[in-house]
N, C-alpha and C positions, 0 to 999 in steps of 0.2 A: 581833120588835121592834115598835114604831112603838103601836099603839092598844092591841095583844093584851098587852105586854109591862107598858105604861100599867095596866091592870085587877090585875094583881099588883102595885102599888109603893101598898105600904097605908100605908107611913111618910112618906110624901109628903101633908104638910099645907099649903096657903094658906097665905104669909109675906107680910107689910109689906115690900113694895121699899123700896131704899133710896132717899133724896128722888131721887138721880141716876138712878133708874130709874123716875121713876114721870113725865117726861114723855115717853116711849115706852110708858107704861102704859093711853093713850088712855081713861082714865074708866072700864076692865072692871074692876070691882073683885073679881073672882073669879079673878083671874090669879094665879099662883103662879111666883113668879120662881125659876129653879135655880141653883146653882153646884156644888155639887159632893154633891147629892142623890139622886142617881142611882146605881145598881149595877145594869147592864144584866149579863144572866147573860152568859158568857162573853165581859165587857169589862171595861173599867177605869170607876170614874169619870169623870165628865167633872171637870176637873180647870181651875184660872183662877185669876184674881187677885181674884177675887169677880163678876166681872161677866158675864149669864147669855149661854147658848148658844142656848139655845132658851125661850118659854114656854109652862107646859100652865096652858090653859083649859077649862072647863067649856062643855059645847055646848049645843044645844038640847034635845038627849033627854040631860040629864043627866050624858053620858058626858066622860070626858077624852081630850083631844086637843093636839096639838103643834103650835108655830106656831115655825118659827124664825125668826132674827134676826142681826143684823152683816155683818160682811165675810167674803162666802162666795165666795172666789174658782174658777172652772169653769177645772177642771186641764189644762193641755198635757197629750200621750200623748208622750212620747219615744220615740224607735226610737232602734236600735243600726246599727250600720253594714252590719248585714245585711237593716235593715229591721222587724228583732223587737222588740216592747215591750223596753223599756230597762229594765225591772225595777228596776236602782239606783238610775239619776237618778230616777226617779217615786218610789222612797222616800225620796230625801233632798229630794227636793222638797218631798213632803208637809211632812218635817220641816222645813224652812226655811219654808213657811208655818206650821202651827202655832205656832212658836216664834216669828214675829212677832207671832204676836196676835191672828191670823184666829180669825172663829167657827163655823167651816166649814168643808168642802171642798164640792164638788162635781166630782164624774167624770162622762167621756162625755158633756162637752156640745159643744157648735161648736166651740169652741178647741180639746179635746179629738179633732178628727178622727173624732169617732163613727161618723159615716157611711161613714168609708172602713175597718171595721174589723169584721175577721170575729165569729162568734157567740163563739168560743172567744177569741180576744182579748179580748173586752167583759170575759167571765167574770173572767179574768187582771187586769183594770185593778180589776175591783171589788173582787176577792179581796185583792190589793195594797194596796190604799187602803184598806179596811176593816182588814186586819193590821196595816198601817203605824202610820194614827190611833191605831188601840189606845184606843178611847175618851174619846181626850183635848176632840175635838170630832165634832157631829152630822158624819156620811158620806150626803150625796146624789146619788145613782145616777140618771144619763140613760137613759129607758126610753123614746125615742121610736122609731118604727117607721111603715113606711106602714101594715101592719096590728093593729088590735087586740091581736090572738090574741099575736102577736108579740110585742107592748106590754110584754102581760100574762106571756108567758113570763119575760122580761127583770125584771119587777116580784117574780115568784117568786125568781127568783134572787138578787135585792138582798136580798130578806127572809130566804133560808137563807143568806145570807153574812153578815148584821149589818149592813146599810146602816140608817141612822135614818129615809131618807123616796128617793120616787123624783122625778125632774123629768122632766114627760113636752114631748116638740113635737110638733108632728101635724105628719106631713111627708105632704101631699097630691098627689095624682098627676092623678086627676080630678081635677074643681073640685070646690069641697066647698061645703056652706052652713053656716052659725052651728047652724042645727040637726044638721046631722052632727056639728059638731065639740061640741057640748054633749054629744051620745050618746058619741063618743068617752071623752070624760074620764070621763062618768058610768060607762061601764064601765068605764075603769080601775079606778077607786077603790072600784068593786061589789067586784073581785078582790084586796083587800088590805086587811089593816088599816093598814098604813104611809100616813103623811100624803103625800100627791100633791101636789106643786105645777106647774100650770100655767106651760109657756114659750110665749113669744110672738115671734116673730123674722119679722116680717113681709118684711124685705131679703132673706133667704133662702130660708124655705117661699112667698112671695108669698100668704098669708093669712095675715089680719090679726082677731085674734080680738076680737072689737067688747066695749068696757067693758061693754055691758049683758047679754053673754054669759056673763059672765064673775061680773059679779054674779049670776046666775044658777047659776052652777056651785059660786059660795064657798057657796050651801045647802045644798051635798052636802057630810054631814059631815065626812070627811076629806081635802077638798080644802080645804088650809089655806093656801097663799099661790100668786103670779105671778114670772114673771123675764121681766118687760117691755121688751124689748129695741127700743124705737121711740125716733123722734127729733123726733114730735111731742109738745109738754112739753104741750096741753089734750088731749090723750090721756090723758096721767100723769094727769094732773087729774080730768079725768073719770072713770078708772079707781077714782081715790080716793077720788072722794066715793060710789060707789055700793056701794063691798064694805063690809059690815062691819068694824068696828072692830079685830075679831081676827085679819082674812085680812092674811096677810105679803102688799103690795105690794115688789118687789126691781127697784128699776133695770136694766137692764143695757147702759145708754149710759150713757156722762157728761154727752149734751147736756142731761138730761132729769132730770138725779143732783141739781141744787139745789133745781128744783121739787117733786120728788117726794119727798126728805128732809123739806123743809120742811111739806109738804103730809100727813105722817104715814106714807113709807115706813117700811118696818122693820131696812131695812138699805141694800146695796147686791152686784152679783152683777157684776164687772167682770173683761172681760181681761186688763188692766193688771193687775190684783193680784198675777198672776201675777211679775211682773218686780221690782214693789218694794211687796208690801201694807202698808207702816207709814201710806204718807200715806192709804190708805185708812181703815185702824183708826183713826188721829189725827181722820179727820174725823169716824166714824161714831160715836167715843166722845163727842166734842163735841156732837154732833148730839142724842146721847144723856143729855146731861149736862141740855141742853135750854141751853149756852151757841150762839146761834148768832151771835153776834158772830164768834166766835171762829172757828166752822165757816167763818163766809164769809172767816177772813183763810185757813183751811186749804185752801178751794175748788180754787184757781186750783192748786195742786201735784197736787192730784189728775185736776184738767180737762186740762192742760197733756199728761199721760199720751196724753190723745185723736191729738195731733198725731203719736205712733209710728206709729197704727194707720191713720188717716186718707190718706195722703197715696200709697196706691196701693189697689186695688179689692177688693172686701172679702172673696174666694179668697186674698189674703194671710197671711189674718188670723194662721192658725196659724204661719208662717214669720218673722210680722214677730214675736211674740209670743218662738218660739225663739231669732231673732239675737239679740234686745232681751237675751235670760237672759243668752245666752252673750257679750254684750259688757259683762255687769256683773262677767263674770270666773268665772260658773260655768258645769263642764265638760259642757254641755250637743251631745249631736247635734243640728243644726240640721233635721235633713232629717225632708219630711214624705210625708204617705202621696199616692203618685198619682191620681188625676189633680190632684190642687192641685198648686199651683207654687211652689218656690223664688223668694227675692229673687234678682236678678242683683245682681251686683258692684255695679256703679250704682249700683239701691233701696237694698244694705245700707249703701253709703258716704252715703248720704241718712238711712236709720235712725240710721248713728252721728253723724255732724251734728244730728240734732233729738234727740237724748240728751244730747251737749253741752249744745247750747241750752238747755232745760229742766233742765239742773244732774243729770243722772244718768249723765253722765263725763264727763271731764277733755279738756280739749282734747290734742288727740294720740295719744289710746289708738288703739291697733289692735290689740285683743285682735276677737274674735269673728270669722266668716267661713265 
């Protein structure tokens, strides 16, 4: 897949976006917008209403490279009541997002409970989600590790299952410096043709991978985009004005989602999507259209999302994420991997109250639990 797969797609010519795509087009005029051009071997087409999944650019040495784009929501893991990947709900999941509209997935990331989940589980969520999609959109694979070596194992294994690109986090055990963590990525992406995109989750790894690192890293040719999970927005900022034009910038707060759209992210990378992706798609197509009137009347539906997530400590996240599915009526197991924590009775009666609130149920339901 990913760069190697790129060098065979000879019928793959430079197109004129259409006007609606060409202010996410950032002035590269070598960009090559897709929809349904692709015929990855052992996939389907990417497959849409016209509007692209990913786009492949022209690098610096010449070569082609992937930079994605949209509403790439990072997948819950379901378990079953014995604890085992939930195999069903994770494929009709998928399919309930795609068929929203999403331009992505992404597995095994923080929501996804990565960390609490054996080697052979990982294998199972990728296999799953790569089958599932069936080509219809790009599949990116969580490959972080405390070790390299690890990393890279995990990145092999995206690439012999048909993942389109890996998303790594450097989860640090010593203290690390900018300089460790720039050799980190750089090796990844030595060990792959697949596009690497850089996560960033400073609340969680407690390192914070500084904008000027980072520009630095988007030179390594197939580190093609961020999933900048801070909630300082002259972060966002700063991040933006130093990567190149072609490195996918991807939110993944909402405090930090109007800034950073505005400012020439490429999409956005949220938990919520999980629960209800349309008002995501709604704004990121707007965003796209290059109407931002419109985005900022769409904003607050999507910001609004925050106050699920927010309102207990952020070990939740996975738990508030599940009730949230399973009180919109899908038959969701709520239970997560230990040592995270379940809501109590309490938080969840607090979750269905601020889903009320925000218009994503009805006063009185007591579905979920």
């Amino acid at each position: 897949m990913g760069l190697m797969v790129l060098n065979h797609l000879r019928d793959i010519k430079p197109c004129e976006p259409r006007r609606s795509q060409r202010a996410f087009q950032n002035d590269k005029p070598h960009y090559a917008f897709l929809t349904n051009k692709i015929d990855h071997k052992r996939r389907k087409s990417f497959q849409g209403d016209g509007d692209f999944c990913y786009v492949i650019y022209e690098s610096s040495s010449g070569g082609l490279l992937m930079a994605f784009s949209g509403v790439i929501p990072p997948l819950i893991t379901p378990f079953d009541n014995e604890g085992k990947i939930d195999e069903a709900f994770l494929r009709s999941h998928v399919d309930y997002l795609v068929e929203h509209g999403v331009h992505g997935v992404f597995c095994l990331g923080s929501v996804g409970e990565f960390a609490y989940l054996s080697d052979e589980e990982k294998l199972k969520v990728m296999e799953v989600v790569v089958e599932e999609v069936a080509g219809r959109v790009p599949v990116l694979v969580g490959v972080g590790h405390f070790s390299c070596k690890v990393s890279v194992d995990y990145v092999k294994a995206a690439e012999r299952l048909g993942a389109d690109g890996v998303v790594a986090i450097l989860l640090p055990y010593f203290h690390l410096t900018d300089d460790m963590a720039y050799e980190y990525y750089v090796s990844l992406a030595g060990s792959t043709g697949l596009p690497v995109i850089i996560y960033n989750f400073p609340a969680v790894t407690g390192f914070d991978i500084k904008p000027e690192t980072v520009a630095r890293l988007a030179e390594v040719e197939n580190i093609t985009g961020i999933k900048d999970t801070v909630i300082d927005v002259q972060h966002t900022l700063k991040l933006l004005e130093l990567v190149p034009r072609g490195f996918s910038v991807f939110p993944g707060s909402e405090i930090t989602l109007q800034a950073a759209m505005e400012a020439g992210a490429k999409g956005m990378i949220l938990g919520t999507s999980n629960i209800t992706p349309k008002p995501s798609v709604e704004l990121y197509e707007a965003y796209k259209s290059g109407d931002v009137a419109k985005a900022r009347l769409l904003l607050p539906k999507v910001v609004s999302l925050l106050q699920l997530v927010s309102f207990t400590p952020i070990q939740y996240l996975p738990s508030v994420i599940k009730n949230a599915i399973k009180l919109t009526g899908r038959p969701i197991n709520t239970g997560v991997r230990k040592p995270l924590p379940n809501l109590s009775a309490e938080q969840l009666e607090k979750l269905r109250e601020k889903m009320v609130e925000i218009g994503l149920l009805e006063a009185g339901n007591t579905t979920g639990g």
